[in-house]
N, C-alpha and C positions, 0 to 999 in steps of 0.2 A: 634781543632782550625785550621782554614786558613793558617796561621803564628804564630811565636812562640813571646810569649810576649817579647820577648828582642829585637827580629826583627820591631816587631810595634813602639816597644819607641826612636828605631834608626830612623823609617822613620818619626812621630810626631817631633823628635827632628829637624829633617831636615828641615820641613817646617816652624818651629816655629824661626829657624836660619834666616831664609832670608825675614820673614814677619808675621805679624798677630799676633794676641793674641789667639786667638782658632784654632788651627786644628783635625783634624780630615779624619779617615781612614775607607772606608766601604769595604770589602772584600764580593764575592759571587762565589759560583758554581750552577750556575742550571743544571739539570737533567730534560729534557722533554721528552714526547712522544705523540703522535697525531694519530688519527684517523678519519677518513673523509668516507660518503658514497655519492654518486650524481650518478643522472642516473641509479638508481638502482644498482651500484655497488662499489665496494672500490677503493677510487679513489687515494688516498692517506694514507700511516704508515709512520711518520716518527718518530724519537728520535734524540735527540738530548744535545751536552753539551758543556756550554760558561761559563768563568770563568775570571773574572776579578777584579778590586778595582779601585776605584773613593776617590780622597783625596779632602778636602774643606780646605779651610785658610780661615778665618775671621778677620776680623780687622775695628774696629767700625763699621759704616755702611756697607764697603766692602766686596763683598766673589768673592773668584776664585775658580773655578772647574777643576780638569782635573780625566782622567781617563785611564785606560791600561787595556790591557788583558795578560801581562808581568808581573806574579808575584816575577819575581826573587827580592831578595832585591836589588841587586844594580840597576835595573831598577826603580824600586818604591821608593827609597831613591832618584833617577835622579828626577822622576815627581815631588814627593814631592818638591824639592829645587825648582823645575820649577814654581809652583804653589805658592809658597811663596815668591817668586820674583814679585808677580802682586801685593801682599799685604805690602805698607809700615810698617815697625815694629820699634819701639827704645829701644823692650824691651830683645829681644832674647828669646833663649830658655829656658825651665822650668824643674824643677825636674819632671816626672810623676809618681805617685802611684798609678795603677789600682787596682780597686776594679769592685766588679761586680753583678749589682742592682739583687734585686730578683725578679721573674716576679709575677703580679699579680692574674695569673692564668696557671694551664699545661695543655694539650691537651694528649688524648691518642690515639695514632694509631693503631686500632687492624690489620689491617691487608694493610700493604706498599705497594702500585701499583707497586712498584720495584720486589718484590716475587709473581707478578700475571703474568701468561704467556701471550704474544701478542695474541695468538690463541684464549683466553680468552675474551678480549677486543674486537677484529675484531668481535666474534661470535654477542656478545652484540650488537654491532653497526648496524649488518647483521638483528639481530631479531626484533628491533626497526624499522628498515626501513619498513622489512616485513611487522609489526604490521600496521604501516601507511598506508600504501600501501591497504590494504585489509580492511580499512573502508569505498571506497566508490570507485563508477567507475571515480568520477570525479576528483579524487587526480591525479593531472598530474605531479609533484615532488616531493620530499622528500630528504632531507640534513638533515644526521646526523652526529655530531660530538662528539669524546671524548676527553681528555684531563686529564693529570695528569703532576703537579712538583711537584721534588722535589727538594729543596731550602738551601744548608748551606750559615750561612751568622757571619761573624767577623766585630764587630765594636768595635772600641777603638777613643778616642780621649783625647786630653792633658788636658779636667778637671780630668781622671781617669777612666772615663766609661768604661768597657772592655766587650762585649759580643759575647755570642758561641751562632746560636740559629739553628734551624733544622726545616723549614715549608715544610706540605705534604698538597697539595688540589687536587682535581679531582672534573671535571669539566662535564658534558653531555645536550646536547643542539639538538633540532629536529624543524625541521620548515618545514610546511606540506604547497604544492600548490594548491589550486583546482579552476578548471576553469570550467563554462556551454556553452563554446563559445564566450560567450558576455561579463562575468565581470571576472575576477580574485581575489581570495581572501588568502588570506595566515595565518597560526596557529602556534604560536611558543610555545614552551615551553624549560625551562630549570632548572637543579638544580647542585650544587654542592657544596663545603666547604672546612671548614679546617680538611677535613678529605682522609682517607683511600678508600682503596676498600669498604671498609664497608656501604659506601654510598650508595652503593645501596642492603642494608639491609631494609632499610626504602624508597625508592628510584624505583617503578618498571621503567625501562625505558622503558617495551615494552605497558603501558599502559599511560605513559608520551607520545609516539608517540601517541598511538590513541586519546588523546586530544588536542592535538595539528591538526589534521587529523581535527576530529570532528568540532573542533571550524572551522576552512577553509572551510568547507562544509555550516557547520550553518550560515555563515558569507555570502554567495552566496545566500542564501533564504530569508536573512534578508532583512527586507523594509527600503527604506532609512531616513536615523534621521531626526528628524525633528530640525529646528534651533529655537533659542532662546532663553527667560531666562529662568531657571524654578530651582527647585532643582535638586540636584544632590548628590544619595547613592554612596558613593565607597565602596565596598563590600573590608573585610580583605584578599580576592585573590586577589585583583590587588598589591600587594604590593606597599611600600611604593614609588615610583616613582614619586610620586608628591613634597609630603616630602623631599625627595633627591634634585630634581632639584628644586625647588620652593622657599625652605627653604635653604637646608643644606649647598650650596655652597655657600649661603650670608652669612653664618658666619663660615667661615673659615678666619683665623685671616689676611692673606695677602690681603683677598682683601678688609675686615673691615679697615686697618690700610689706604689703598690707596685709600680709601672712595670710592672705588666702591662697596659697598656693601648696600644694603637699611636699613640693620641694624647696620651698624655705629653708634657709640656714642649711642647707645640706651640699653644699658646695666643696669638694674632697672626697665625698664618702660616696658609698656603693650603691645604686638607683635605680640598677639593671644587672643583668646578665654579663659577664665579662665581653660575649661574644655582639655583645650591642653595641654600637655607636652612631649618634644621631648628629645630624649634620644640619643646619639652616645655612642658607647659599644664597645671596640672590645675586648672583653673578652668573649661571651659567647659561648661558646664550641660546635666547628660545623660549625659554620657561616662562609661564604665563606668572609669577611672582617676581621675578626677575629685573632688576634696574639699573643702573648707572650711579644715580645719587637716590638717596630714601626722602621725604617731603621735610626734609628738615636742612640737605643739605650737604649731608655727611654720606661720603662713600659707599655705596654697596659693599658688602664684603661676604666669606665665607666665616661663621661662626662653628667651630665644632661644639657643641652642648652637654653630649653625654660623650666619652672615649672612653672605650674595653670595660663599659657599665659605672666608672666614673663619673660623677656631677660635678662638668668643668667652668661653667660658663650661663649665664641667663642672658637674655636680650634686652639691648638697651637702648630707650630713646635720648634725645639731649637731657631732660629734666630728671627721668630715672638716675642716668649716669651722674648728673650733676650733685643729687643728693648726697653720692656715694665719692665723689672726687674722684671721679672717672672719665674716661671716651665713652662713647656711644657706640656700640655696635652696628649703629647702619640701619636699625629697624625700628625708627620711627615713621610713621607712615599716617596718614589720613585719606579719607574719603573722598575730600574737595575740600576748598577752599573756607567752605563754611565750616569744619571740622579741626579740633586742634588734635595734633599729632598724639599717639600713644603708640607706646612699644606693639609690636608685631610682628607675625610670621612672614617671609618670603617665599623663598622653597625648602622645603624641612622632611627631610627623610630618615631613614635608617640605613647606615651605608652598607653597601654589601660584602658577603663573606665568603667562606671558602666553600661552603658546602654545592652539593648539584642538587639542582631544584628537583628532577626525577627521582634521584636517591632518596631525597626527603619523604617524597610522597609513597615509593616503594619500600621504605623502612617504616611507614608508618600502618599498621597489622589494619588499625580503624580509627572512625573518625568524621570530620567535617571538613569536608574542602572548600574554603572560600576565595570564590573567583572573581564577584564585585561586592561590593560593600554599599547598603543605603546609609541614611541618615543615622543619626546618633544623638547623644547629648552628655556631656560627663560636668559633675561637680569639682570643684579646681581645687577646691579645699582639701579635700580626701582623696580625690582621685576615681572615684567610683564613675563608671560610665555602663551604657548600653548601647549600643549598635543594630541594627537591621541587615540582615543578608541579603543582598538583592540578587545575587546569584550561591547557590552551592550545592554540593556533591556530599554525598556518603563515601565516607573511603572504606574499602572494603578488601581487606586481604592483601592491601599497599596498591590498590588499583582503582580510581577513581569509577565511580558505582552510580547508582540513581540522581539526579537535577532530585531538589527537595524545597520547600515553601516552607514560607512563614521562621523561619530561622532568626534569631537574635541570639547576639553576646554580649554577657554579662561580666563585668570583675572589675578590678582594681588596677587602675595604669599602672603604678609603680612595680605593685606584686604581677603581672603579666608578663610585664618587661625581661623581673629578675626571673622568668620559667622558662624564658625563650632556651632552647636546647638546638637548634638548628637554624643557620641564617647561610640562604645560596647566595651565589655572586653574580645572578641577576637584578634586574633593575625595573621596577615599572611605577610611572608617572599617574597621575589625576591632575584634575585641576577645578577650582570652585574659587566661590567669593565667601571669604568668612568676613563673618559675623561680630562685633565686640562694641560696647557701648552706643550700637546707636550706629553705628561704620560699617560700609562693607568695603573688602578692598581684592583684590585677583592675588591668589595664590596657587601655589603648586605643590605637591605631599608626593612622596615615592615610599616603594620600601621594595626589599627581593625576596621571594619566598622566605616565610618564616613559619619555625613550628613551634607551638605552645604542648606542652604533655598535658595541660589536663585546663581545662574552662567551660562554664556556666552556659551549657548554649540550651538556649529555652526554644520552645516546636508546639504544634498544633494541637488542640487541648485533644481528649481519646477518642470522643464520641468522631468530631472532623476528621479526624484519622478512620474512622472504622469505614468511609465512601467509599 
């Protein structure tokens, strides 16, 4: 423990003295380390560790935040009073009896990036580059990155909650340049979880560069997309990214509740395709979203969201849940210390179905195969999004045809959802940090082959086509 349980119920008691009906205390130490190559060479090691606690007061609608990197108690007992001074109260302070939930699930670390030497890490980094490097004359960059925390973290607050919890991830990411003079094309790849060094047991990074390499090269040769409507395969490698941005932030329960969400009020009714069913998990073992207890305290769990195109379910933090006279789903989450909790994603997929991923794409006359997906951005309100194709195919005759440039998709989360007509019973992962007021946090998105019959895929205006 961060603090000793007598110290906790001194500082809870403080806050609850001078406001609110709820408070609550998050303690953290992180433990980082970094590694960086550019320009062919190591550009940056650094390590690193920050240690603080963020107290909340609550009090009907209101919450006040503050936070320290001063954990002595009598500092932390000053914020606390400070912090409950913004929160009218008439009720004072409360007996506390922690108790201390069981988690849904344990994670095993076989082997700690803390007992792995630096000289270990740099070599890794050095041979990934290498590997990129040496798949084509025209790779003119290559950035790689590693990355490992480690994570203790104390939460307690005045319904009893008391949690000790210990998260290890490690993280590897390579992004390969290649240029013919004329165009520029770029190849990312990355993996990491709720794991160990062990990760790259299953994990080669030096042939993760050379696909990353590969794709930037192939991407240079590729003819440009064409635009229009047509179908469109997402192959179970592009991960879930669309799902994530499309879907998953319209129902996270803060912005459901401020009706910016397109799925508001639609809780029973049809939202999807029968054959769709989306899942938020942050239980399954490995996954770079993945946890034990969420920063609030409350259980990791398995959320189903959408089931056979039903809206069963939105994500809840303590304060979401509370407004509604609820539990929490498990996905309140923050940044750090300095951050007050808001509902979020963990790992959020599209479960998979009956269909064969081959069959899909063999049934499919023509079209757009996408095999990775770039960036995006979608409005939560409407649902409207667009997307980047970082890798894709022409399908041609049900057989995957010409690599093609400049690809984006266009439409409507909701209405995409409900056109999906094919979902296989494959499975493929991503992983990123998203993005949400100001927070990023590690997340995980899958999906399994999916086919849409008709979407907005936009392509390379005529004249860039006529090269």
């Amino acid at each position: 423990m961060l603090l000793s349980e007598s110290d906790l119920k001194a500082i809870l008691k403080a806050a609850l003295e001078q406001g609110g009906d709820f408070a609550e205390i998050y303690i953290e130490r992180r433990r980082t380390n970094g590694i960086s190559c550019e320009d062919n060479k190591i550009e940056r090691v650094n390590s690193g560790l920050d240690e603080g606690a963020g107290i909340r007061v609550i009090g009907g609608e209101n919450t006040a935040y503050g936070y320290s990197n001063d954990l002595s108690l009598d500092s932390l007992i000053e914020l606390a009073s400070l912090v409950g001074k913004a929160i009218p109260n008439k009720n004072g302070a409360k007996e506390i009896n922690f108790t201390r939930p069981k988690a849904n699930v344990d994670f095993t670390i076989k082997k700690r990036p803390d007992e792995v030497p630096i000289e270990d890490k740099v070599n890794l980094v050095k041979k990934a580059n290498d590997a990129a490097r040496a798949v084509d004359e025209r790779i003119v960059q290559v950035t790689v990155g590693y990355s490992d925390i480690i994570q203790e973290v104390t939460i307690a607050n005045s319904e009893g909650t008391l949690v000790d919890d210990e998260r290890v991830r490690c993280r590897f990411v390579v992004n390969a340049v290649a240029s013919d003079g004329r165009h520029i094309q770029t190849g990312y790849e990355s993996s990491g979880g709720q794991q160990g060094w062990e990760l790259f047991e299953s994990v080669n990074p030096e042939e993760k560069a050379r696909l990353a390499a590969r794709r930037a090269v192939m991407m240079l040769e590729a003819k440009p997309a064409p635009a229009g409507k047509m179908p469109v395969v997402m192959s179970a490698e592009a991960g879930g990214t669309m799902i994530h941005e499309a879907c998953g932030h319209g129902l996270e329960a803060d912005l459901v509740q401020k009706q910016l969400s397109v799925y508001a009020n639609k809780k029973g009714q049809k939202v999807a395709s029968e054959l769709v069913t989306v899942i938020d998990d942050a239980t399954i073992e490995g996954k770079y979203g993945s946890y034990r207890f969420d920063d609030e305290g409350t259980p990791g769990q398995k959320t189903v969201l959408i089931e056979n195109g039903i809206l069963k379910e939105y994500m809840y933090d303590y304060l979401t849940a509370r407004k509604e006279g609820r539990r929490s789903t498990g996905n309140g989450r923050r940044e750090s210390y300095q951050d007050r909790p808001i509902p979020r994603m963990t790992n959020t997929y599209i479960a998979p179905g009956k269909d064969n991923a081959e069959a899909i794409l063999k049934e499919t006359k023509r079209g757009l195969l996408v095999k990775r997906m770039g960036g995006g951005q979608v409005n939560t309100t409407n649902g409207d999004f667009v997307f980047d194709v970082a890798e894709g195919y022409l399908i041609e005759d049900g057989r995957i045809g010409p690599a093609v440039r400049g690809a984006t998709l266009t439409g409507n989360g909701p209405e995409v959802l409900k056109k999906i007509d094919r979902v296989a019973g494959d499975l493929g992962f991503a992983i990123g940090t998203c993005g949400k007021d100001g927070q990023g946090v590690p997340v995980g998105d899958a999906q399994p082959t999916i086919r849409i019959p008709e979407m907005v895929v936009g392509g390379i205006l005529d004249e860039e086509a006529k090269e």
